[in-house]
Structures are given as structure tokens and as C-alpha cells.
C-alpha positions as CSV (number, residue, x, y, z in Angstrom):
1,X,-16.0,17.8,11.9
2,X,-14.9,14.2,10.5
3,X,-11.4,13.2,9.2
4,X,-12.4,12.4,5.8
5,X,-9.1,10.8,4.5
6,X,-10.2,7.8,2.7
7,X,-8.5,4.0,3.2
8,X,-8.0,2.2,0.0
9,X,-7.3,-1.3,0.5
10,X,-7.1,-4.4,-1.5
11,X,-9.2,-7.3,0.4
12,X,-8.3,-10.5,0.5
13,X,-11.6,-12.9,-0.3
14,X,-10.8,-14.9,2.4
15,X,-11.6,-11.8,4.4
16,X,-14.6,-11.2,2.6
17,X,-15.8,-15.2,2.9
18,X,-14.8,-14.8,6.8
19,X,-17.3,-11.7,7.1
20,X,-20.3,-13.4,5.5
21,X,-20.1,-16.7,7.3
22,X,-19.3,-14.9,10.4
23,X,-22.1,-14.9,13.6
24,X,-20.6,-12.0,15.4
25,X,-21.1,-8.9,14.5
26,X,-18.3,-7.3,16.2
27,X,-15.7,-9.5,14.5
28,X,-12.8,-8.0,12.7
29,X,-13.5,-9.4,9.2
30,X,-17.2,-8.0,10.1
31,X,-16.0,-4.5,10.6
32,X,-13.6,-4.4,7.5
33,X,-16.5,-5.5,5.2
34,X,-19.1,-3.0,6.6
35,X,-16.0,-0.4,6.3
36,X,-16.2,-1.1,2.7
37,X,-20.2,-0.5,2.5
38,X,-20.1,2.9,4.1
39,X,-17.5,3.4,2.0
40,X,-14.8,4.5,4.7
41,X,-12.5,1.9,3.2
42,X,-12.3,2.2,-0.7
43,X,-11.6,-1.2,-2.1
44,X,-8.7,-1.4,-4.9
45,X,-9.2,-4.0,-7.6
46,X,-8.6,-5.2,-11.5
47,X,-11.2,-7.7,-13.3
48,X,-9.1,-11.0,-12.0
49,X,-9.8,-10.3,-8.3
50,X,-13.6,-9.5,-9.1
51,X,-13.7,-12.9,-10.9
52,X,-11.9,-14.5,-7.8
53,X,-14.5,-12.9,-5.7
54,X,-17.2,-14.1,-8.0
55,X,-16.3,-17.6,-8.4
56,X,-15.6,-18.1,-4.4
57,X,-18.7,-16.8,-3.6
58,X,-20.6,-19.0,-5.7
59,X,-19.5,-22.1,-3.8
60,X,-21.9,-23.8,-3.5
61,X,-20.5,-24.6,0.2
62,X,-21.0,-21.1,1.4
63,X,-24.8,-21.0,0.2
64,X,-25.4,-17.4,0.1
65,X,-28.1,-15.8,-1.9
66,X,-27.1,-14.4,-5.7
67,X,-29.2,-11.4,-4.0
68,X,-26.2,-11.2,-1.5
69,X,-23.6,-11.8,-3.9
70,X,-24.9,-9.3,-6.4
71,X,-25.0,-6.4,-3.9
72,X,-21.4,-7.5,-2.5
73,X,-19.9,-7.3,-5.8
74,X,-21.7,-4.2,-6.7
75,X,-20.1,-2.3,-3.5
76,X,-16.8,-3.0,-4.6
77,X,-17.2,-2.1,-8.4
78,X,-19.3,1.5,-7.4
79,X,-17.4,2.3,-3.8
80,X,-13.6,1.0,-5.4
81,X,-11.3,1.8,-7.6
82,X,-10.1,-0.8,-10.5
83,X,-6.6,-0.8,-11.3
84,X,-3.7,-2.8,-12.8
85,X,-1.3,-4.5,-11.8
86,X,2.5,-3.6,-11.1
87,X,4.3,-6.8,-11.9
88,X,7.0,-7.7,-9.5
89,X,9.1,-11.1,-8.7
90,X,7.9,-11.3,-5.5
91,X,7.3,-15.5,-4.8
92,X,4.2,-16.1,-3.0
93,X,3.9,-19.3,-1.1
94,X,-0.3,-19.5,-3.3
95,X,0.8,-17.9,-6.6
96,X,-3.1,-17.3,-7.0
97,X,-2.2,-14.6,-4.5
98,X,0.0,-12.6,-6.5
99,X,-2.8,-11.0,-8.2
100,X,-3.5,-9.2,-4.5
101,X,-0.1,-7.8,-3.9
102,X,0.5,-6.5,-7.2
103,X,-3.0,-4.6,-7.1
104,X,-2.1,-3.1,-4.0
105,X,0.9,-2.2,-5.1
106,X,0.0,0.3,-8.3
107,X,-2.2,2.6,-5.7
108,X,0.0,4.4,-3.3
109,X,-0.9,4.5,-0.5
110,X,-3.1,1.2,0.1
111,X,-3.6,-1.6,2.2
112,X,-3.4,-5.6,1.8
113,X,-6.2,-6.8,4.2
114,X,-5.9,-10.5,4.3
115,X,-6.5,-13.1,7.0
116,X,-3.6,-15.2,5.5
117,X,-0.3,-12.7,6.2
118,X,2.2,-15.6,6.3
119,X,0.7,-15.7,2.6
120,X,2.5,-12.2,2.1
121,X,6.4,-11.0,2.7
122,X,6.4,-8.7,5.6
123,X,5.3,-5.0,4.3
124,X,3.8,-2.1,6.5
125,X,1.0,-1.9,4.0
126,X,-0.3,-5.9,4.4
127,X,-2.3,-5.7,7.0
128,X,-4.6,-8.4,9.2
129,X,-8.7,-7.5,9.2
130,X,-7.9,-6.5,13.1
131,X,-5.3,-4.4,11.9
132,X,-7.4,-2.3,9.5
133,X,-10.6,-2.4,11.5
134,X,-7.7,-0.5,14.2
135,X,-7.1,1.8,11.6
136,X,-10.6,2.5,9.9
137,X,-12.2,2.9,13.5
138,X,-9.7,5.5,14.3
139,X,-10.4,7.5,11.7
140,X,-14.2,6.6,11.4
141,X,-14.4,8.0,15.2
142,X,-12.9,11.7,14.9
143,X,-14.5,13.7,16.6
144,X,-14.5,17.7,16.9
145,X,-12.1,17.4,20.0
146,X,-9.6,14.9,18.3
147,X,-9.8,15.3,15.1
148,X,-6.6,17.6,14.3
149,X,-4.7,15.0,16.6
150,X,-6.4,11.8,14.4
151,X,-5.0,13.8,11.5
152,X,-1.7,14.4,12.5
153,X,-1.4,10.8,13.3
154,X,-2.6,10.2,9.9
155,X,0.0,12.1,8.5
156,X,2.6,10.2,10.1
157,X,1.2,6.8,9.2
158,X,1.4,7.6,5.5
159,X,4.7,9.2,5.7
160,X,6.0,6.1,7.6
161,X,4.4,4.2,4.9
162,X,5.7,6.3,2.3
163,X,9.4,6.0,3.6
164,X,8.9,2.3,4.5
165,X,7.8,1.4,1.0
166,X,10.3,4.0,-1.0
167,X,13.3,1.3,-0.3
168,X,11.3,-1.2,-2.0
169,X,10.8,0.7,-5.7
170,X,15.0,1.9,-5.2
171,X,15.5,-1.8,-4.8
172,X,13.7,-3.5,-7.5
173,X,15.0,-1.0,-9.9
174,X,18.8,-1.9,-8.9
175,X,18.0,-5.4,-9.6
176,X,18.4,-6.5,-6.2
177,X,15.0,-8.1,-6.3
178,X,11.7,-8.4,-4.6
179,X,9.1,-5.6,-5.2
């Protein structure tokens, strides 16, 4: 029996970039991508972080196939879910990065993976590629004999997240700012 609770994350390109220049295998940005292709991580997105993907990709610096880019692409669109934006007043050091935050904001619930978190204010939910690869191999791993206790830490997880993140919605809606 497998804990089947899916991950739904918003991925940061430079984590994707990271993965497909990478040499080692067993590198964090590595595992979050191939989390993505076996679809234990469900990537969140909206049409302006598809054409960010696109566009990075293409470099002509990075030199990887259209074959490769295609297929990368086409994981995202068929294994994700596209959504819009919650707009917030958040101030991002790159405002190119706002696009990220506010996608991963409308689905409760997800994850930020980005190898750039001073990029980011300090949320439970933005996590580093090591920090989700954590999280995915945990609940990629459950066997028969800890599955109930993967679950129940699970549970708490999201509940933490949910509590963490509640504060946030009361205080933009007081006008106090932020997201």
C-alpha cells in the first residue's frame, strides 16, 4: 500500500535549468524534476511561467535539444495543473518572480520549489529543491509497515501549513499588507 497524497508545487526554472545541466544524478534539483515525471509532484502553473520555461530553455547557452525541451514542457502541461494568479503586494527583490508566488498561492496547499529562497519572504510553503526532494521521498517510500505513520505525518504537515498560511489571508484582508 502506497501513500498516494499528491504534492503540488510551483517550480522555480532555475530549478528546472539546475536539473538538466546537472551531472549527478542524485542531486536535489535532479530528484525534484524526476518527481515531476513520475508524476509524484504535480506542477502548478498559468501560461506566463510556461512561457518563462520556454524562453529559458531555449538559451542558446544551455544547448539542449527541442526534443528535450518539448517533452519537459509537455510533462508539466499533461502531469500539472494551470491556474491563476492571486495578486498580492508582496515586493520581490526580481519582480519577474512574482509570477511564482502568486501561482502558488491560488492552490492550497502547494509548494514554491526554488533554488533562490532569499528571492522569496519566508513562508512554510517556499521550499529549497532539498527541501521538497525530503518531502517527496518520504512519501514516495511508504511502505506497508509505515505507511499509516507517513500519513499521519502528512496530516500534520498540511495542518501546520494550513494554520501557518491562515494568518496570512486574515492579514491581507485587514490591510495590514503582505499576502
Amino acid at each position: 500500500m502506497r501513500n498516494n497524497m499528491k504534492i503540488y508545487a510551483v517550480i522555480d526554472t532555475n530549478v528546472i535549468i539546475s536539473a538538466m545541466l546537472s551531472r549527478h544524478q542524485d542531486s536535489a534539483t535532479v530528484r525534484v524534476l524526476d518527481y515531476l515525471y513520475d508524476r509524484t509532484i504535480v506542477p502548478v502553473y498559468n501560461d506566463e511561467i510556461l512561457e518563462e520555461y520556454a524562453t529559458v530553455l531555449r538559451r542558446p547557452k544551455f544547448n539542449f535539444s527541442e526534443s528535450t525541451i518539448s517533452a519537459t514542457l509537455e510533462a508539466i502541461k499533461t502531469g500539472g495543473v494551470r491556474s491563476d494568479r492571486i495578486s498580492c503586494d508582496e515586493l520581490l527583490p526580481d519582480p519577474k518572480d512574482i509570477v511564482f508566488y502568486e501561482v502558488a498561492l491560488s492552490v492550497e496547499d502547494s509548494y514554491l520549489v526554488t533554488g533562490n529562497i532569499k528571492h522569496f519572504p519566508k513562508k512554510p510553503f517556499i521550499v529549497s529543491p532539498a527541501e521538497m526532494g525530503k518531502s517527496s521521498a518520504n512519501r514516495r517510500g511508504c511502505t506497508e509497515n509505515n505507511a499509516e505513520e507517513s500519513f499521519e505525518i502528512s496530516l500534520v504537515v498540511i495542518l501546520s501549513l494550513r494554520l501557518l498560511r491562515h494568518p496570512r489571508q486574515s492579514s491581507s484582508a485587514s490591510g495590514a499588507g503582505g499576502c
